[in-house]
C-alpha positions as CSV (number, residue, x, y, z in Angstrom):
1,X,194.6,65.5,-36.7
2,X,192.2,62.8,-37.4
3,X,189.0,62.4,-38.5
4,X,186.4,60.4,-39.3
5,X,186.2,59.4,-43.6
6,X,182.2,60.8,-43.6
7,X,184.3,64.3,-42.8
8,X,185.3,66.7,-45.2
9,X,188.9,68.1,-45.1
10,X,187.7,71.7,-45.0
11,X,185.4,70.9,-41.5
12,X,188.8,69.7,-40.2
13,X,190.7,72.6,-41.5
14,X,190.3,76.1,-39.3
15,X,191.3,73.6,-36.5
16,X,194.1,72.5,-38.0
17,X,194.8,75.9,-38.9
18,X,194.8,77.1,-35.4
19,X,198.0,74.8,-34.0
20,X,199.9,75.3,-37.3
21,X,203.0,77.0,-36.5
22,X,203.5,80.3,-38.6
23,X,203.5,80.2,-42.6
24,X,204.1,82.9,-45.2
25,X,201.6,80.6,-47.4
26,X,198.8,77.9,-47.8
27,X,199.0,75.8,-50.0
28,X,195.8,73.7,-50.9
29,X,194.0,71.7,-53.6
30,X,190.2,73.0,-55.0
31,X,188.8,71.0,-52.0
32,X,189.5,74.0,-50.0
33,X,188.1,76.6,-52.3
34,X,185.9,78.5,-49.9
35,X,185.2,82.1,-49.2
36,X,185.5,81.7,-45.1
37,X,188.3,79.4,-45.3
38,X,190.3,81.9,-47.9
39,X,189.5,84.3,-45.5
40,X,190.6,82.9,-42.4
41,X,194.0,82.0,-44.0
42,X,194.4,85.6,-44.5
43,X,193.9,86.3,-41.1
44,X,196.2,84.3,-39.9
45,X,198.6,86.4,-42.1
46,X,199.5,83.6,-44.6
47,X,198.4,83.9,-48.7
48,X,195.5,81.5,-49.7
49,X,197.2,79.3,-52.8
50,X,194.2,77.5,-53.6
51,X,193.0,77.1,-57.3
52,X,189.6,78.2,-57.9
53,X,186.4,75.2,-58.8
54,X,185.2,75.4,-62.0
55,X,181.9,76.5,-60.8
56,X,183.0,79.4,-58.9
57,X,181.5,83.1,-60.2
58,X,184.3,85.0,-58.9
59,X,187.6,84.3,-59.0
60,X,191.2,85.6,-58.4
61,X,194.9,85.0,-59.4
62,X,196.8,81.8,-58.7
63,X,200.8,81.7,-57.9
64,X,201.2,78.5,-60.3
65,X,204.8,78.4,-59.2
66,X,204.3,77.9,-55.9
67,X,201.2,75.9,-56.5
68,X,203.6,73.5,-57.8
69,X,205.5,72.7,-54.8
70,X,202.0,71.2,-53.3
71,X,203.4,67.7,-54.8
72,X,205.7,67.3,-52.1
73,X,202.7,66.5,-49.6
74,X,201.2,64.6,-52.4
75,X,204.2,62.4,-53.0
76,X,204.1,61.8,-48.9
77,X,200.4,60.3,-48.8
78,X,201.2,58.6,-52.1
79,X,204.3,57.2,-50.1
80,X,202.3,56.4,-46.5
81,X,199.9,54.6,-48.8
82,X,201.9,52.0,-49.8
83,X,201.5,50.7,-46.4
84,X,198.6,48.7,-46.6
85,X,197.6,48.9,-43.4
86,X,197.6,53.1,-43.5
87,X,195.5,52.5,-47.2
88,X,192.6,50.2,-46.2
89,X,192.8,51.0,-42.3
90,X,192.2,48.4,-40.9
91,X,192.6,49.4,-37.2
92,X,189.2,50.3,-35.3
93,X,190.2,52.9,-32.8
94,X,191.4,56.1,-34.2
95,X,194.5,56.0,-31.4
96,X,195.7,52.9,-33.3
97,X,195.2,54.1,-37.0
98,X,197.4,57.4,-35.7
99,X,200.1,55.5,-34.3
100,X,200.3,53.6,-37.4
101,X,200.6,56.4,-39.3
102,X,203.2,58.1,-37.1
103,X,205.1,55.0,-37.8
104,X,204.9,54.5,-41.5
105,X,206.0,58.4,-41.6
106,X,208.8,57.1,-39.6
107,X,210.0,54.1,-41.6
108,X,209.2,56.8,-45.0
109,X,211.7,59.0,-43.1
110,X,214.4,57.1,-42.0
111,X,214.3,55.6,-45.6
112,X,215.0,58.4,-47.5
């Protein structure tokens, strides 16, 4: 899904969350450190593995262990941005920035 760069990630997310297939876990960084969202993980029967902000009253336990395996997806957008088109997007229409991602995921891929 793709949206615009004035959009925060966690506007983006419960729809996202919707047409994810089944997961046992979420795994997220402190951008996603909300109540509603924590919430509507659980709902979808899934654990919430989100660290907590620094300014946040109340807080709960983190899996650190399995927070560690969130540097897998980091590693991919690190990867996809060494394609500079993907990391300055260059491309106006949104249908043309997506297809360039899809194919720089591709290339990442089939070279590994």
């Amino acid at each position: 899904m793709l949206t615009g760069g004035d959009v925060h990630d966690i506007k983006a997310a419960p729809d996202v969350l919707a047409i994810a297939p089944a997961m046992r876990a979420l795994i997220a960084d402190k951008g996603y450190d909300g109540d509603a969202f924590r919430e509507l993980v659980k709902t979808t029967g899934a654990k919430p593995v989100i660290p907590f902000k620094s300014n946040r009253k109340k807080r709960g336990r983190l899996n650190r262990a399995l927070y560690k395996s969130r540097n897998t997806i980091e590693r991919c957008f690190c990867r996809l941005k060494d394609f500079r088109r993907i990391a300055t997007r260059y491309d106006k229409l949104a249908r043309n920035y997506l297809a360039a991602v899809h194919l720089a995921a591709v290339i990442c891929f089939w070279l590994n």
